[in-house]
Structure formats: structure tokens, C-alpha cells
mmCIF file of the N, C-alpha and C atoms, coordinates in Angstrom:
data_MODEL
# 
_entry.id   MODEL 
# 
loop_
_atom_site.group_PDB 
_atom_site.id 
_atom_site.type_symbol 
_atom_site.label_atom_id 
_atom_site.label_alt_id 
_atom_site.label_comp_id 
_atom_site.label_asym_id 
_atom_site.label_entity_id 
_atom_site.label_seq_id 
_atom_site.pdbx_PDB_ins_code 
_atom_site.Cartn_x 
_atom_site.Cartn_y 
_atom_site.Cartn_z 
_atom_site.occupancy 
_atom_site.B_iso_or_equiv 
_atom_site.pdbx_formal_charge 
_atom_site.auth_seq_id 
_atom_site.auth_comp_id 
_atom_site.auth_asym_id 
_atom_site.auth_atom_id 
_atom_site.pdbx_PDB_model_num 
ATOM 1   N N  . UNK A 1 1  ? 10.474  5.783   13.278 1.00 0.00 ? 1  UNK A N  1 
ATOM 2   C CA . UNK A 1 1  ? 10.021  4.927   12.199 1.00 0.00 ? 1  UNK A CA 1 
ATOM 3   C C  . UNK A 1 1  ? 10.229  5.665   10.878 1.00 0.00 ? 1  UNK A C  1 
ATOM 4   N N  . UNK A 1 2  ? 10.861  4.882   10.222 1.00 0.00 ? 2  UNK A N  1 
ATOM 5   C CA . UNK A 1 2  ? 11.192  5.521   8.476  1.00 0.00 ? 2  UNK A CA 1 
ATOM 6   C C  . UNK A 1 2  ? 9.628   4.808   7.465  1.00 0.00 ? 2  UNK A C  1 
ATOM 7   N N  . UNK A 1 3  ? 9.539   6.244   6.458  1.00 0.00 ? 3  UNK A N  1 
ATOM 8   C CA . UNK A 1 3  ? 8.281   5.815   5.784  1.00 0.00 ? 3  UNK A CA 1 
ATOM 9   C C  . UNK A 1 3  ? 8.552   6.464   4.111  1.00 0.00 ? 3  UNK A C  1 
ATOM 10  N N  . UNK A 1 4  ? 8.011   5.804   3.498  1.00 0.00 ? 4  UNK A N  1 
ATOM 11  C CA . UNK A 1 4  ? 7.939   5.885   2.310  1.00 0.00 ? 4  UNK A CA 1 
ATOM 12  C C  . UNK A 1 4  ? 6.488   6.676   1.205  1.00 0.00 ? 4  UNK A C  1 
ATOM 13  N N  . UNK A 1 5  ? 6.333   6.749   0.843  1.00 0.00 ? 5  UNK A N  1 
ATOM 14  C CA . UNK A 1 5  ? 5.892   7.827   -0.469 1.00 0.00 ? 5  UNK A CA 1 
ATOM 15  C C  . UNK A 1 5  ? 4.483   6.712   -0.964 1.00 0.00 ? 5  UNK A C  1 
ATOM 16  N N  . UNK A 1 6  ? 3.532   6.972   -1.794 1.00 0.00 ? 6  UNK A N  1 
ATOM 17  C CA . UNK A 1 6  ? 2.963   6.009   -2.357 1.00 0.00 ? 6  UNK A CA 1 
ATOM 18  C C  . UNK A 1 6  ? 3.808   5.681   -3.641 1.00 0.00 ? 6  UNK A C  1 
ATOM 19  N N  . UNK A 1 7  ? 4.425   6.729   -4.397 1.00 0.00 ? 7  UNK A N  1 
ATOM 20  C CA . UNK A 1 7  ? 5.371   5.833   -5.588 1.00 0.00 ? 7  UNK A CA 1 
ATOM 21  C C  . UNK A 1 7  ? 6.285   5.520   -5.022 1.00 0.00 ? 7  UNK A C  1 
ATOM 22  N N  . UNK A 1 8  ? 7.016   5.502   -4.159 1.00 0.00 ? 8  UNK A N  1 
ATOM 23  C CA . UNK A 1 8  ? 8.280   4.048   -3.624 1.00 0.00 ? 8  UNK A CA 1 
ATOM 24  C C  . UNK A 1 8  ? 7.175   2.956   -3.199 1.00 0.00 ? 8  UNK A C  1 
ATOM 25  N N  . UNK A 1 9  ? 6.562   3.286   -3.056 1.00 0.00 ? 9  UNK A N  1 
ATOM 26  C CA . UNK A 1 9  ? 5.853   1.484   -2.095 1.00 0.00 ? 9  UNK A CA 1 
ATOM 27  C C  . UNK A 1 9  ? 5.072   0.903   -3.538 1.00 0.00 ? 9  UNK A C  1 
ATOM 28  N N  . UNK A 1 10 ? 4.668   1.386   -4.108 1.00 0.00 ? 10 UNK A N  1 
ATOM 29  C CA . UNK A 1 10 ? 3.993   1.029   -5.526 1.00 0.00 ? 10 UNK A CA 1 
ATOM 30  C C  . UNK A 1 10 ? 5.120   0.730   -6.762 1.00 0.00 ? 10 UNK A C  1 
ATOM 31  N N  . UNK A 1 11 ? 6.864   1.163   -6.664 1.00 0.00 ? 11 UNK A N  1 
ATOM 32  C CA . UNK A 1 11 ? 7.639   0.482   -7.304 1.00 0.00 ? 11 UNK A CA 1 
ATOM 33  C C  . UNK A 1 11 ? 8.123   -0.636  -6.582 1.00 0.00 ? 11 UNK A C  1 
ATOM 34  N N  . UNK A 1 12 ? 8.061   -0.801  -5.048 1.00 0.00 ? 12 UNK A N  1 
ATOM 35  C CA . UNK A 1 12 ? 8.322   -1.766  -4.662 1.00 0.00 ? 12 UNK A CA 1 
ATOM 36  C C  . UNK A 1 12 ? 7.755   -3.157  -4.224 1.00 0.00 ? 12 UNK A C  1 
ATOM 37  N N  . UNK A 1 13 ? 6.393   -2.885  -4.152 1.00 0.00 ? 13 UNK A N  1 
ATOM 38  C CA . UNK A 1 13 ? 5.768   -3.680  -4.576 1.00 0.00 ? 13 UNK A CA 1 
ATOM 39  C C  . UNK A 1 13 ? 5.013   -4.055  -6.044 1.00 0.00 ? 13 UNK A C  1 
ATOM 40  N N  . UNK A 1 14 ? 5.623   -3.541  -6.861 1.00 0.00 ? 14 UNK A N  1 
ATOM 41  C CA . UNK A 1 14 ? 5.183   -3.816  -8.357 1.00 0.00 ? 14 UNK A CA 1 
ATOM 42  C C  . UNK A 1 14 ? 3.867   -3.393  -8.925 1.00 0.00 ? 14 UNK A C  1 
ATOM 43  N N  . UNK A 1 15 ? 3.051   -2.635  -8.110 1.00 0.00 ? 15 UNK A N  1 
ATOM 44  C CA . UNK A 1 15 ? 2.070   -2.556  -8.637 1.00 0.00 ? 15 UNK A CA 1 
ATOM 45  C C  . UNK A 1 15 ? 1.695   -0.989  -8.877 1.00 0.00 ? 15 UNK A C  1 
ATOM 46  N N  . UNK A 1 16 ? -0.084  -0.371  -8.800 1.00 0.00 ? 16 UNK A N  1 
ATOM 47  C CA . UNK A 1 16 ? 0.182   1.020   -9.529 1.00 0.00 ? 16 UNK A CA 1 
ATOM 48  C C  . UNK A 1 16 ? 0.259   1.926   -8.362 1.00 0.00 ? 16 UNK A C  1 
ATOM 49  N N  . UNK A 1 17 ? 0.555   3.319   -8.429 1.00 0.00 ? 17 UNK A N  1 
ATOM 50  C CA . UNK A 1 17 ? 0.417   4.143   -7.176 1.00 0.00 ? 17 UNK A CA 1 
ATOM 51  C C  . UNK A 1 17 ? -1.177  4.397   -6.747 1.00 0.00 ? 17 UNK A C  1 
ATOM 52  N N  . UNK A 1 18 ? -1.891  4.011   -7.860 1.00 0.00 ? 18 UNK A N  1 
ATOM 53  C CA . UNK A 1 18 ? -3.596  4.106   -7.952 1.00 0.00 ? 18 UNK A CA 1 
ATOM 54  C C  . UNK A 1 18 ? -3.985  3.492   -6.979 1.00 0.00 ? 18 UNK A C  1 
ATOM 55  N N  . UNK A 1 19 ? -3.503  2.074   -6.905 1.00 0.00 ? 19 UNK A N  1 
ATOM 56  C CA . UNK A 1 19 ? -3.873  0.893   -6.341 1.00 0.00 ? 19 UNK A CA 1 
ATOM 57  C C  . UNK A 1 19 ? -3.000  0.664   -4.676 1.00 0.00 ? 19 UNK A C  1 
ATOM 58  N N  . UNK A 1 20 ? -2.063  1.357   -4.311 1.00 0.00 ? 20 UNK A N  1 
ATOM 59  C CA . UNK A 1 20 ? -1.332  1.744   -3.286 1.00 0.00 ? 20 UNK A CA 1 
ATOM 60  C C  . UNK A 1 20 ? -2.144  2.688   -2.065 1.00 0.00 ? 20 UNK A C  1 
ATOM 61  N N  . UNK A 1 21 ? -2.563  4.204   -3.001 1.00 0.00 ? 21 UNK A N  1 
ATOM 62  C CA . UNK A 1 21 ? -3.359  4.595   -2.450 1.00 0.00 ? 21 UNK A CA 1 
ATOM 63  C C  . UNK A 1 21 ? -4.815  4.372   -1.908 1.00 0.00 ? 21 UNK A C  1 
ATOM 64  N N  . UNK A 1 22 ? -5.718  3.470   -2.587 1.00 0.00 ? 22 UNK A N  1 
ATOM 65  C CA . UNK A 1 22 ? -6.977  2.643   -2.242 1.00 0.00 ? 22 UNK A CA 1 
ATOM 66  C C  . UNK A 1 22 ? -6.314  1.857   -1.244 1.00 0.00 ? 22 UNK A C  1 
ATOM 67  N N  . UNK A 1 23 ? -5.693  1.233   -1.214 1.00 0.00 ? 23 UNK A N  1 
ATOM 68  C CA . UNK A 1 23 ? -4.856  0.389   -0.188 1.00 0.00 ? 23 UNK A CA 1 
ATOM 69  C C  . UNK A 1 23 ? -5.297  1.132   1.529  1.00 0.00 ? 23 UNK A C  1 
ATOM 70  N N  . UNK A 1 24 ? -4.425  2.363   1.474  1.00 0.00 ? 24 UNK A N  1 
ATOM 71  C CA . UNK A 1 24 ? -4.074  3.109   2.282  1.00 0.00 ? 24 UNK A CA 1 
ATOM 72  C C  . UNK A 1 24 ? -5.613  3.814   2.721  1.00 0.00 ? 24 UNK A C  1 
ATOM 73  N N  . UNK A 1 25 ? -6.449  4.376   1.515  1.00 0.00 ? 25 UNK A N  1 
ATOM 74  C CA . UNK A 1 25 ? -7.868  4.670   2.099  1.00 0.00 ? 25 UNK A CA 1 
ATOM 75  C C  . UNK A 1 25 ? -8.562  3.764   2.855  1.00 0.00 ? 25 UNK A C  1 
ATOM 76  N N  . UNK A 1 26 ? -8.136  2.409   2.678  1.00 0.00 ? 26 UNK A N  1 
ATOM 77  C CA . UNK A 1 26 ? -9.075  1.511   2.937  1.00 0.00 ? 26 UNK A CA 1 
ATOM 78  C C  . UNK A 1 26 ? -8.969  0.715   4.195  1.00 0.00 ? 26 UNK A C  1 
ATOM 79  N N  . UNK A 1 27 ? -7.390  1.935   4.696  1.00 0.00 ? 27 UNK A N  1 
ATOM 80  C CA . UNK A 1 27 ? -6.999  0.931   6.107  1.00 0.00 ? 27 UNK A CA 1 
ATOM 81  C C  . UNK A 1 27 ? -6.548  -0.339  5.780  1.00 0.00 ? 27 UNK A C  1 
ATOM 82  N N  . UNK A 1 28 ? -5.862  -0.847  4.876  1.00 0.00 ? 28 UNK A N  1 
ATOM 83  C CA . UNK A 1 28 ? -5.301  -1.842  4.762  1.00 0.00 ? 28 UNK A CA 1 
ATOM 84  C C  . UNK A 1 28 ? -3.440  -2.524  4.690  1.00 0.00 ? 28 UNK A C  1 
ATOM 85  N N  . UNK A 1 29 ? -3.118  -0.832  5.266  1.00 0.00 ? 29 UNK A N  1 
ATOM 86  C CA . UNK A 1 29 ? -1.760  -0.731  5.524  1.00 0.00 ? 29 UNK A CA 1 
ATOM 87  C C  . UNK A 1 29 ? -1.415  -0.497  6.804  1.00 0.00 ? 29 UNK A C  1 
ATOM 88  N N  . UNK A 1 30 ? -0.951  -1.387  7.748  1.00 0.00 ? 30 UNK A N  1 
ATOM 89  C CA . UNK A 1 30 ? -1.044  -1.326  9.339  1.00 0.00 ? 30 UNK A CA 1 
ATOM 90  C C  . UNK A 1 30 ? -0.413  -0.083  9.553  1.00 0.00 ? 30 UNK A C  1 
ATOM 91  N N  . UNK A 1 31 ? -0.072  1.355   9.970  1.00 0.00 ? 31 UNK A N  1 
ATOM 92  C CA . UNK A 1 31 ? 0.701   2.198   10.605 1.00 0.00 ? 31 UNK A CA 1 
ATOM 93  C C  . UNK A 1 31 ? 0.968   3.323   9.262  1.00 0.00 ? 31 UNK A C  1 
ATOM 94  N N  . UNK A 1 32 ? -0.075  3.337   8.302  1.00 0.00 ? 32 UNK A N  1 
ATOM 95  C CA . UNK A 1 32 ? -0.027  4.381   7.787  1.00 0.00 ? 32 UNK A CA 1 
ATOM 96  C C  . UNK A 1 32 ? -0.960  5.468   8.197  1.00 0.00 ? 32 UNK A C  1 
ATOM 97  N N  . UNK A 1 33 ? 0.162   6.831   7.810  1.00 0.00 ? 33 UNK A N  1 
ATOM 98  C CA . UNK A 1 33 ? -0.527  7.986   8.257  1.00 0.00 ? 33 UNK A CA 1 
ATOM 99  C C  . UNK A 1 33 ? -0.759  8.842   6.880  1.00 0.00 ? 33 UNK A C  1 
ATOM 100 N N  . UNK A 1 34 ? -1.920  9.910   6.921  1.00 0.00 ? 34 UNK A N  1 
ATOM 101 C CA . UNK A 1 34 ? -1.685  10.813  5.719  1.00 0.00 ? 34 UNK A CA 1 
ATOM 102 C C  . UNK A 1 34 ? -1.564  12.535  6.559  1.00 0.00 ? 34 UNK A C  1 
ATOM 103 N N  . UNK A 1 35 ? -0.286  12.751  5.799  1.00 0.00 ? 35 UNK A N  1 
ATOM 104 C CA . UNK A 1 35 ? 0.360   13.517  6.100  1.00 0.00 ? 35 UNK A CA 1 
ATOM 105 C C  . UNK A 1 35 ? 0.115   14.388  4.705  1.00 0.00 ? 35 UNK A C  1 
ATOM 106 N N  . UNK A 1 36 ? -1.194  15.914  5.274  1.00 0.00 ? 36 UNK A N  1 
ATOM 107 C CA . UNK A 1 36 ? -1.965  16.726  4.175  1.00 0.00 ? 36 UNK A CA 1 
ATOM 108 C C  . UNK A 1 36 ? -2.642  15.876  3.379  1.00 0.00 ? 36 UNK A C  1 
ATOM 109 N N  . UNK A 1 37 ? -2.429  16.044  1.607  1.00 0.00 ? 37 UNK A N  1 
ATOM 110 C CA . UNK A 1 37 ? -2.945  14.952  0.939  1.00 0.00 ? 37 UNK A CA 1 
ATOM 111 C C  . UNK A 1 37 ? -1.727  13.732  0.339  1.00 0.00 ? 37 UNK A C  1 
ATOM 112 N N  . UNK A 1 38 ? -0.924  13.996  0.980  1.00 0.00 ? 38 UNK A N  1 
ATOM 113 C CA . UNK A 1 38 ? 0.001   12.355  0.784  1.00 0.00 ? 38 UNK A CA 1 
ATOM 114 C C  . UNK A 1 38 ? 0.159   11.285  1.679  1.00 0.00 ? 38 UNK A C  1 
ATOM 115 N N  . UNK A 1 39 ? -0.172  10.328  1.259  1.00 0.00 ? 39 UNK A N  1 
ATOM 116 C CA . UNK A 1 39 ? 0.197   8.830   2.442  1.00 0.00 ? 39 UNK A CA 1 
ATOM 117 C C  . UNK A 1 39 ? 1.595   8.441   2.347  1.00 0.00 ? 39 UNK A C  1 
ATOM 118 N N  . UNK A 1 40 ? 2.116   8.035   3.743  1.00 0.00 ? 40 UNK A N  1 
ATOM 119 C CA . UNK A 1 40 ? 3.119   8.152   4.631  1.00 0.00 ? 40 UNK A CA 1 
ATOM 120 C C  . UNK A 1 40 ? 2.965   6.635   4.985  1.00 0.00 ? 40 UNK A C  1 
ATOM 121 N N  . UNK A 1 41 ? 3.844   5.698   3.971  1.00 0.00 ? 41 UNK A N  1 
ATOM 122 C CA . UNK A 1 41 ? 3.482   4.324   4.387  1.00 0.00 ? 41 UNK A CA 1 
ATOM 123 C C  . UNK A 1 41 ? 4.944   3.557   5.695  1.00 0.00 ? 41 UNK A C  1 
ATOM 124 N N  . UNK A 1 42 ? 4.496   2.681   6.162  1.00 0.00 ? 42 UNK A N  1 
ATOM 125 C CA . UNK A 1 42 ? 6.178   2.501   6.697  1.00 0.00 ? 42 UNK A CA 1 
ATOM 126 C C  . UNK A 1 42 ? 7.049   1.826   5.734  1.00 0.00 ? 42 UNK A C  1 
ATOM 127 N N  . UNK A 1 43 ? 8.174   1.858   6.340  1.00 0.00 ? 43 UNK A N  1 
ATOM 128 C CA . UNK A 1 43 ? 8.904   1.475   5.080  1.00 0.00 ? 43 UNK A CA 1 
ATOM 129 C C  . UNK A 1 43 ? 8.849   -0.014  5.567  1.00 0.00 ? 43 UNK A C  1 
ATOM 130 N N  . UNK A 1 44 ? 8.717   -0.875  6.656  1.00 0.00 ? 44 UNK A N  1 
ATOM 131 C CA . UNK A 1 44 ? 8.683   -2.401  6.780  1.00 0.00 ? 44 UNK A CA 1 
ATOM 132 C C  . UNK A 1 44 ? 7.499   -2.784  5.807  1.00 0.00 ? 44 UNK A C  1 
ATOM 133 N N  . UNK A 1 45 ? 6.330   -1.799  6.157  1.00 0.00 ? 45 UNK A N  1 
ATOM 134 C CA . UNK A 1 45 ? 5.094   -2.850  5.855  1.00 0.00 ? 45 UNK A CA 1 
ATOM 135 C C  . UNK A 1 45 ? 5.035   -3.722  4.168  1.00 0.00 ? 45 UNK A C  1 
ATOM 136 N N  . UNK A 1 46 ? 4.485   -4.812  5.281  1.00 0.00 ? 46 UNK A N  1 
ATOM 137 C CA . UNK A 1 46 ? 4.307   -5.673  3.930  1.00 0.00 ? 46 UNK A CA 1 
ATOM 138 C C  . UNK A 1 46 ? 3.317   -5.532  2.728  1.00 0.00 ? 46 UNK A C  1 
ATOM 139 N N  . UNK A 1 47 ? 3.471   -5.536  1.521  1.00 0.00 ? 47 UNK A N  1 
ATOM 140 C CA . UNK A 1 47 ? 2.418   -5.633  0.596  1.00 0.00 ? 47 UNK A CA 1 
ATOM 141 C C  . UNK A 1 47 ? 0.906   -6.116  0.840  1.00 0.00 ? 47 UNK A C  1 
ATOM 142 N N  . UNK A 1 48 ? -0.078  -5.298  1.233  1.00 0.00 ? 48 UNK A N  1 
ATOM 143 C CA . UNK A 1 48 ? -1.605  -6.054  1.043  1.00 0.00 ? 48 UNK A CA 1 
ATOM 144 C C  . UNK A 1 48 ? -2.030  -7.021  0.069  1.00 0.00 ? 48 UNK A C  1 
ATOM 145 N N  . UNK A 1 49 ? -2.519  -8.169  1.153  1.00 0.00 ? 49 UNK A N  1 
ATOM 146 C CA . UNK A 1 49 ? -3.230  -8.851  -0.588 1.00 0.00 ? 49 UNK A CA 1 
ATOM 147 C C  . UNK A 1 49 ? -4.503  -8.772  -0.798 1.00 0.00 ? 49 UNK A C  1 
ATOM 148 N N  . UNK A 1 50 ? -4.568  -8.810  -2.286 1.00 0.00 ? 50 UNK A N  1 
ATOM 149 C CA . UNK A 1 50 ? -5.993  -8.119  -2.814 1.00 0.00 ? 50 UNK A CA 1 
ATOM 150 C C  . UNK A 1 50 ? -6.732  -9.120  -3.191 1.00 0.00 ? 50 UNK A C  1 
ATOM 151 N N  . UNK A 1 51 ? -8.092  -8.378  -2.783 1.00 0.00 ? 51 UNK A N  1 
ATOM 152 C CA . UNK A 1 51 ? -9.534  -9.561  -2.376 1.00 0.00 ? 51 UNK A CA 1 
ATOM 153 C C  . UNK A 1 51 ? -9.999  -9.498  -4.107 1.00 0.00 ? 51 UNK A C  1 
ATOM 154 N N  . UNK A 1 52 ? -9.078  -8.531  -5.012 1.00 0.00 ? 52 UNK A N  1 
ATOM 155 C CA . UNK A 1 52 ? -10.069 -8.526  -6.245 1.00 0.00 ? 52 UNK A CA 1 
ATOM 156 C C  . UNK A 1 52 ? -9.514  -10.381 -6.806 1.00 0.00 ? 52 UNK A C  1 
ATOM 157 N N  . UNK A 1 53 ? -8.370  -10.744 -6.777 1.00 0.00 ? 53 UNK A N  1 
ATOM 158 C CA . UNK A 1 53 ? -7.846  -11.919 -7.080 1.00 0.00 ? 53 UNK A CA 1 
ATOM 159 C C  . UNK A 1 53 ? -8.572  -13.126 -6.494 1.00 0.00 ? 53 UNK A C  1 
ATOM 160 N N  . UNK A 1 54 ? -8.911  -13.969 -7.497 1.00 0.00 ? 54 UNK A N  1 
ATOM 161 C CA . UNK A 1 54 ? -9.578  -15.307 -6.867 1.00 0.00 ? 54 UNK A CA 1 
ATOM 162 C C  . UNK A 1 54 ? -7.969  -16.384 -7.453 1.00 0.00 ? 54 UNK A C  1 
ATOM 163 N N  . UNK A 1 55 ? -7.827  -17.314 -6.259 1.00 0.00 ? 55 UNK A N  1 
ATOM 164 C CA . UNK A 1 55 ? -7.465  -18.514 -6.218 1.00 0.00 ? 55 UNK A CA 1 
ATOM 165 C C  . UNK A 1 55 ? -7.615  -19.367 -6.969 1.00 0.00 ? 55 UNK A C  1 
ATOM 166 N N  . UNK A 1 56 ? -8.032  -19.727 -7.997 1.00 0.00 ? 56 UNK A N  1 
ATOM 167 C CA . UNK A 1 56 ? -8.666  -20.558 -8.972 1.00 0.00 ? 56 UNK A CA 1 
ATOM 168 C C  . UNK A 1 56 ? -7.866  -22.108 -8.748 1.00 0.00 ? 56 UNK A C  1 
ATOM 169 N N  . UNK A 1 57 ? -6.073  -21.959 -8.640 1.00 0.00 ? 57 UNK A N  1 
ATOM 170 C CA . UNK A 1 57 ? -5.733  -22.853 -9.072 1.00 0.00 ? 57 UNK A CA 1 
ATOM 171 C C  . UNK A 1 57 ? -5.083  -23.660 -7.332 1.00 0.00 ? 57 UNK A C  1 
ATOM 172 N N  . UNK A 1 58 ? -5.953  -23.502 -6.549 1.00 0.00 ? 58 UNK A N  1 
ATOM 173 C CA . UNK A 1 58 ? -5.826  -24.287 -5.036 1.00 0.00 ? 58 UNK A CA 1 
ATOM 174 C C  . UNK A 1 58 ? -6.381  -24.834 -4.558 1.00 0.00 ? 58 UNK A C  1 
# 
């Protein structure tokens, strides 16, 4: 399995490496590992979606 960095997965999903890593603390990235103090995301996984966002317009 090939894996990616928290800044590749945070340019590729558009958002911050801040917010990548909470991701990853929070168990919300299926098959990530932390490898010392860096997270080791896969390179398939899909973007988490975040509970801070409300729906307003559905």
C-alpha cells in the first residue's frame, strides 16, 4: 500500500495540514498509521467530511 504525507493529502484535498492532522487523531481516516510523529495517510483514501459544516441549503 502507497501512502502519503499530511501536506500531500491536505494539497489534495484542498484544505489545511492543521485540519488533516485532527482528521487522522480522530480516527477518521480508514488505514492511517503514525509513523514516530508523522501520519502516514493512504494514498486512495477519500477526503473526511466535516461535522463542523451544517447543510443549511437541503
Amino acid at each position: 500500500m502507497e501512502y502519503i504525507s499530511c501536506p500531500e493529502a491536505a494539497k489534495k484535498w484542498g484544505i489545511s495540514e492543521r485540519r488533516v492532522q485532527k482528521f487522522c487523531e480522530d480516527g477518521r481516516i480508514p488505514g492511517v498509521i503514525k509513523f514516530g510523529r508523522m501520519w502516514m495517510i493512504p494514498k486512495d483514501a477519500k477526503k473526511p467530511s466535516d461535522p463542523r459544516r451544517k447543510n443549511y441549503f437541503l
